[in-house]
N, CA, C and O atoms as a GROMACS GRO file, in nm:
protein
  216
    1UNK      N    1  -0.886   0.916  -6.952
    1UNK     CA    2  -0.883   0.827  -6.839
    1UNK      C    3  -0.999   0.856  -6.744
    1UNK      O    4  -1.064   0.770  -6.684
    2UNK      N    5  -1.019   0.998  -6.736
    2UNK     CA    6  -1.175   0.993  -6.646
    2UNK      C    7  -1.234   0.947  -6.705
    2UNK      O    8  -1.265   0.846  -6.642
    3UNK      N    9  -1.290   0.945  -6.811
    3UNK     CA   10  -1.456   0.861  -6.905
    3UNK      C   11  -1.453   0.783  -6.837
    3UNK      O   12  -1.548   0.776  -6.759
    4UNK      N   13  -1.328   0.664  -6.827
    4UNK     CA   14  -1.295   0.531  -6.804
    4UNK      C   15  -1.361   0.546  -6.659
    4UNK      O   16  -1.484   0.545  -6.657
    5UNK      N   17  -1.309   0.556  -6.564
    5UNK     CA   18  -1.360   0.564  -6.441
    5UNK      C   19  -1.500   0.622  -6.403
    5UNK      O   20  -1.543   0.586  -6.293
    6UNK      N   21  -1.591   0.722  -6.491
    6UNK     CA   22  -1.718   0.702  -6.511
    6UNK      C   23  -1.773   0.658  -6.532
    6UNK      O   24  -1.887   0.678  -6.490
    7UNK      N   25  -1.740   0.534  -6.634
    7UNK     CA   26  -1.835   0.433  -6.706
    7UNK      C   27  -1.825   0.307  -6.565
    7UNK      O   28  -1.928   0.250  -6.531
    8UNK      N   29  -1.732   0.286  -6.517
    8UNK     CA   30  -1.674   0.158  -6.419
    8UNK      C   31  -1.785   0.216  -6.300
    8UNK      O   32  -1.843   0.118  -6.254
    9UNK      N   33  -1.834   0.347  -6.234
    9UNK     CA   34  -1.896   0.372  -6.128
    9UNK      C   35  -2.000   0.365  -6.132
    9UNK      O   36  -2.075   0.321  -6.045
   10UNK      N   37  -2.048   0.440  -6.311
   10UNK     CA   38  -2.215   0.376  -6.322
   10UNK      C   39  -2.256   0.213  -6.328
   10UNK      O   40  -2.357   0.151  -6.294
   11UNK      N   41  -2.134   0.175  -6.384
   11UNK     CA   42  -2.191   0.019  -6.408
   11UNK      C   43  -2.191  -0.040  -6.258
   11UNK      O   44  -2.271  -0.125  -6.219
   12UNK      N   45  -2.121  -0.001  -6.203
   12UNK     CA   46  -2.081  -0.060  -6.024
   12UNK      C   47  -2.231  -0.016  -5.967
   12UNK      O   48  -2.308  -0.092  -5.909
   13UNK      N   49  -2.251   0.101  -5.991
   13UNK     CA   50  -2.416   0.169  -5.944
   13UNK      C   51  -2.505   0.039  -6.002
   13UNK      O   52  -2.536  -0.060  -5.936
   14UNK      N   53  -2.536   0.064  -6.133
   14UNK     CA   54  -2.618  -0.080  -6.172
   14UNK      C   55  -2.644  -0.153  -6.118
   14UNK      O   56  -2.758  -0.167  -6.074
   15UNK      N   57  -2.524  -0.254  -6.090
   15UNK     CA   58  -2.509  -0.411  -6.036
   15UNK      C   59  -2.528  -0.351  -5.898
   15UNK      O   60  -2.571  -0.443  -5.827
   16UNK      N   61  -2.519  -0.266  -5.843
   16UNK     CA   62  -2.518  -0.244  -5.676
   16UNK      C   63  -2.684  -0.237  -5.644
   16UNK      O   64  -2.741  -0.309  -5.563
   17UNK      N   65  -2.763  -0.108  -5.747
   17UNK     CA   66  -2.946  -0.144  -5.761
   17UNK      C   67  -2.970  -0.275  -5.770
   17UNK      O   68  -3.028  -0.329  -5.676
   18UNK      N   69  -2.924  -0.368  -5.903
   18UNK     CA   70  -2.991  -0.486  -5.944
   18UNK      C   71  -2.965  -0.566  -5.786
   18UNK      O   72  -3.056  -0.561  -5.702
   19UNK      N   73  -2.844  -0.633  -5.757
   19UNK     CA   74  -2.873  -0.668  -5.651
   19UNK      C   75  -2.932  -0.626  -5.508
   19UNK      O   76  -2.971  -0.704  -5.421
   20UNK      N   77  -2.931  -0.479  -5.503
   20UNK     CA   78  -3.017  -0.478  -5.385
   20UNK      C   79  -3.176  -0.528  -5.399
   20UNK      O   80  -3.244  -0.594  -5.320
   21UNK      N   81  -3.212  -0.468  -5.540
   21UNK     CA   82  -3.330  -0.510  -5.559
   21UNK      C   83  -3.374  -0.636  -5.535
   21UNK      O   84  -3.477  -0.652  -5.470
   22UNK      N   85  -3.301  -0.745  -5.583
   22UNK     CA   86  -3.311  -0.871  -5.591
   22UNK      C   87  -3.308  -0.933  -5.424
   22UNK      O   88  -3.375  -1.032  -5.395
   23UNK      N   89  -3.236  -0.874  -5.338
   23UNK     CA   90  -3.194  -0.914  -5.253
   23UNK      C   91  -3.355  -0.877  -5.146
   23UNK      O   92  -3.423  -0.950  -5.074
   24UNK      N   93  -3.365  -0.729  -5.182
   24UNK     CA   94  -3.484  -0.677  -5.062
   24UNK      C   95  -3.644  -0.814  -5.133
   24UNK      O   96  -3.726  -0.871  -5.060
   25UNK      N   97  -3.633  -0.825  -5.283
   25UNK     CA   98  -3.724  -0.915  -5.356
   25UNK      C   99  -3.734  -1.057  -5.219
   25UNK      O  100  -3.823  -1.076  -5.135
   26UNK      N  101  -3.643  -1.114  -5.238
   26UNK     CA  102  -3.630  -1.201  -5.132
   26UNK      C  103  -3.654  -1.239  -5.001
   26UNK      O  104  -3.724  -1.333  -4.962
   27UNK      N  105  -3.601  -1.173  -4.947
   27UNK     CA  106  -3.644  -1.129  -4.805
   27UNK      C  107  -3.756  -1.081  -4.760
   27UNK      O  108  -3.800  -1.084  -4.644
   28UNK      N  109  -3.812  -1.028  -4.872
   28UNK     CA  110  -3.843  -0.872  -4.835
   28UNK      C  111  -3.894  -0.763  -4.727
   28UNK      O  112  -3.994  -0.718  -4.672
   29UNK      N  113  -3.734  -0.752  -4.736
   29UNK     CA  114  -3.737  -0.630  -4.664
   29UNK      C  115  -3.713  -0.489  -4.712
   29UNK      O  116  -3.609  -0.463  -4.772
   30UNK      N  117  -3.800  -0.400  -4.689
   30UNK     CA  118  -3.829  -0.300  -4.790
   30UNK      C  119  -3.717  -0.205  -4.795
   30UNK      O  120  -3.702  -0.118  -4.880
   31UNK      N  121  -3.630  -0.233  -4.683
   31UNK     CA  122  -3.515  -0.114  -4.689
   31UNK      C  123  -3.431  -0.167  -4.847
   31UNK      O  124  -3.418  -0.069  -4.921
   32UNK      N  125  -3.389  -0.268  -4.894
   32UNK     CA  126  -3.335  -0.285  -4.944
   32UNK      C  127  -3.388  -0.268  -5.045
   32UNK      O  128  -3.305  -0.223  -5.124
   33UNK      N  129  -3.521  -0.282  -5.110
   33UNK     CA  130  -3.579  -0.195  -5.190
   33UNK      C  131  -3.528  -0.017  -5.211
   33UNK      O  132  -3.484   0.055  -5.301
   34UNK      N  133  -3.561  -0.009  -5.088
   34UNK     CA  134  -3.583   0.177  -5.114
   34UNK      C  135  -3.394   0.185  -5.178
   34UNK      O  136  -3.358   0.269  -5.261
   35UNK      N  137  -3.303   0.084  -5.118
   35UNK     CA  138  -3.192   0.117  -5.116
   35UNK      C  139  -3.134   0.135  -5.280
   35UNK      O  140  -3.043   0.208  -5.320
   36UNK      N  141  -3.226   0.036  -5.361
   36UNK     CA  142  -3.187   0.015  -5.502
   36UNK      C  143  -3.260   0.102  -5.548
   36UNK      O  144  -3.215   0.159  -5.647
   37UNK      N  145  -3.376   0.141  -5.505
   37UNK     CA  146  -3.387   0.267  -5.586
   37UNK      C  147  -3.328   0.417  -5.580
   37UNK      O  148  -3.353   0.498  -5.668
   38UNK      N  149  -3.250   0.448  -5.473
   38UNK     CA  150  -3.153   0.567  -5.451
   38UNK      C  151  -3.046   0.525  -5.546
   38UNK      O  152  -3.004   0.598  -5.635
   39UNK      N  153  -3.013   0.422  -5.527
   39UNK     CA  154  -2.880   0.352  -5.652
   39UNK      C  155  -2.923   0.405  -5.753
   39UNK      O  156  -2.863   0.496  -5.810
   40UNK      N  157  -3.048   0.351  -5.798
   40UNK     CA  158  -3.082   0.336  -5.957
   40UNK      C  159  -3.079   0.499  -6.009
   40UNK      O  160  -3.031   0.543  -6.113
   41UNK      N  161  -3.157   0.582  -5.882
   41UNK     CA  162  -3.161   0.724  -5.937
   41UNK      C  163  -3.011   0.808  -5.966
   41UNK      O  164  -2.986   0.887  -6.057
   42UNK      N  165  -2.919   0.758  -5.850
   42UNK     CA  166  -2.769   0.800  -5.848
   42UNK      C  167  -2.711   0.764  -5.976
   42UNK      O  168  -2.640   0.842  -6.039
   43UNK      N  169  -2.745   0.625  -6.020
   43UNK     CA  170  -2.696   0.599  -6.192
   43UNK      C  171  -2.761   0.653  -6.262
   43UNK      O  172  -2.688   0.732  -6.321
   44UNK      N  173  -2.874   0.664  -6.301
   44UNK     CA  174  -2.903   0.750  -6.402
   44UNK      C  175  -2.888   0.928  -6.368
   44UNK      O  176  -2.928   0.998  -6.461
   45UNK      N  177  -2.841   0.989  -6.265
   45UNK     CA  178  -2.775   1.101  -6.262
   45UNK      C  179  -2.649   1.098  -6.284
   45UNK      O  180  -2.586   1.202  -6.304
   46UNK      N  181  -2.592   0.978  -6.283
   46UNK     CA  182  -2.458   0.990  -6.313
   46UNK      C  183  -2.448   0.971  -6.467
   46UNK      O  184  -2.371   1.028  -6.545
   47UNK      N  185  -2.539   0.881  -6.492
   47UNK     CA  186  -2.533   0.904  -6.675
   47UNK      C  187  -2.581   0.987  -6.753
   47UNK      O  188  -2.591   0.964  -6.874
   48UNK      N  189  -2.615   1.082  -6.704
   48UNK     CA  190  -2.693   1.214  -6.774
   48UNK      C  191  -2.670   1.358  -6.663
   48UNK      O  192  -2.764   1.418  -6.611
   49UNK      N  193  -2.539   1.387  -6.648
   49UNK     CA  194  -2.541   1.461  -6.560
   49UNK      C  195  -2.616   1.623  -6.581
   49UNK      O  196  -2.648   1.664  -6.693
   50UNK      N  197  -2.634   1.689  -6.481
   50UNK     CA  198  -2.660   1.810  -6.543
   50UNK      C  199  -2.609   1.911  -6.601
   50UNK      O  200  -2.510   1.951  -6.539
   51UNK      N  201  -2.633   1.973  -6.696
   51UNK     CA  202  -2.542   2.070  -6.729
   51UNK      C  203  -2.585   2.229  -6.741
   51UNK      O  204  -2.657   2.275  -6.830
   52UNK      N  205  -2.530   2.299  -6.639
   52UNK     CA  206  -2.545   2.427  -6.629
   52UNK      C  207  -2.467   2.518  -6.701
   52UNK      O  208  -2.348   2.500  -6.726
   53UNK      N  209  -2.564   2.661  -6.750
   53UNK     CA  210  -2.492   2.721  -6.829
   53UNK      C  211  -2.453   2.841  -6.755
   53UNK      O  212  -2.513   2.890  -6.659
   54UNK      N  213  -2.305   2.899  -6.830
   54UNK     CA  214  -2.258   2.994  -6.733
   54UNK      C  215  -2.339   3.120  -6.718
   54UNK      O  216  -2.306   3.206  -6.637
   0.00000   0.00000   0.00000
């Protein structure tokens, strides 16, 4: 049941970058840029997390 709820937060991350991106595209206003790219980096840390050894 966690996987499940990992896969639902990265994909929520996704769609949360794509539209900011799209959104700062528009306007543009650059915050909303910078904003999709903290997203985008937060999803791909969330899909490749790190793994430390003991």
């Amino acid at each position: 049941m966690k996987s499940i709820y990992r896969y639902i937060f990265t994909f929520v991350l996704l769609l949360a970058a794509i539209s900011s991106y799209s959104f700062g595209n528009q306007t543009g206003m650059f915050i909303f840029v910078a904003l999709g790219f903290i997203l985008e980096g937060a999803f791909w840390f969330g899909l490749f997390p790190l793994k430390r050894n003991k």
